[in-house]
N, C-alpha and C positions, 0 to 999 in steps of 0.2 A: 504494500500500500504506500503510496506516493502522493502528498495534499503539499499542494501548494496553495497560494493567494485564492487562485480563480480553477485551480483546478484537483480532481480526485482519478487518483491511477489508481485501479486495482490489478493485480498480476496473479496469476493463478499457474500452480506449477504440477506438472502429473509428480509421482514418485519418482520418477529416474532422472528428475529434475529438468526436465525438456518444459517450454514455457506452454500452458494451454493458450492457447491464443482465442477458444470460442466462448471459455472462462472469463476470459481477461474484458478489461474495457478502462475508456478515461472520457471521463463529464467534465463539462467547461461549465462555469459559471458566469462568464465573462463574452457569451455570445449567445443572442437568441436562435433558437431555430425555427426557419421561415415557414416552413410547415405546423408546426406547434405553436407559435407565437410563446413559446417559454425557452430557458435554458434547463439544458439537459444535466443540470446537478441543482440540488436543492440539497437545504442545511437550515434545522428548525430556528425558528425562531427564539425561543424559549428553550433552555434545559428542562430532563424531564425529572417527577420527581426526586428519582437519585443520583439528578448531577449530569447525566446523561444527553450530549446535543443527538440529535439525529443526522447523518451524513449519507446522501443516496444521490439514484437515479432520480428524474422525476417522471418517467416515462415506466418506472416501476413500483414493486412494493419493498424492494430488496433494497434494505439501508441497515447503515454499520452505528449499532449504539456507540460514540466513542466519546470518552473523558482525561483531559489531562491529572497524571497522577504522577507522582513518586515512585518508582519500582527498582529495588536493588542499588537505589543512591542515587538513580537515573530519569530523567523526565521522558514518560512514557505515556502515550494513549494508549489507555485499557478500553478493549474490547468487548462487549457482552453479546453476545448470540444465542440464541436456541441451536440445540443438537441434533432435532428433527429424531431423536431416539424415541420410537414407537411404544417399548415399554412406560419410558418415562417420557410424557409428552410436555410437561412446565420446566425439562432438565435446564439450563443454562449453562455454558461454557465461558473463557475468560481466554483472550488470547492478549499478549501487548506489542505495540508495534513502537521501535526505537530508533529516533536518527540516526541517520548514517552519515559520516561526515566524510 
């Protein structure tokens, strides 16, 4: 995951580390599209009860809960997701994404 100013890269990798490219995608925030009359990354307005911006598509429903936090002495966006685990359907996971310099 790559956020800039105006924009959200997401990168998707199989196992053997070869890049999914039909995974992957990048939303601009910084140009309408003519067909939509929107731009294709939206970012809520408002945090949500715990702290949480919402960062997405706006042409989807697929968006990244993400929070700046502290993690291991390091400034990290923590990630919250559903697992889509069948047994357990409210499971949530926790992934952190850290600059790369």
């Amino acid at each position: 995951m790559k956020i800039t100013k105006y924009t959200l890269t997401v990168t998707n990798y199989h196992k053997n580390g070869h890049k999914n490219t039909a995974a992957s995608y990048t939303a601009r925030g910084n140009k309408i599209n003519k067909r939509l009359g929107i731009t294709s990354l939206i970012v809520s307005r408002h945090k949500n009860a715990k702290g949480y911006w919402s960062v997405g598509l706006s042409q989807s429903n697929d968006d990244h809960l993400l929070k700046k936090v502290k993690h291991h002495g390091r400034s990290a966006l923590r990630n919250d997701y559903p697992t889509f685990n069948p047994k357990h359907p409210m499971q949530h996971a926790i992934r952190y994404y850290y600059r790369v310099h």
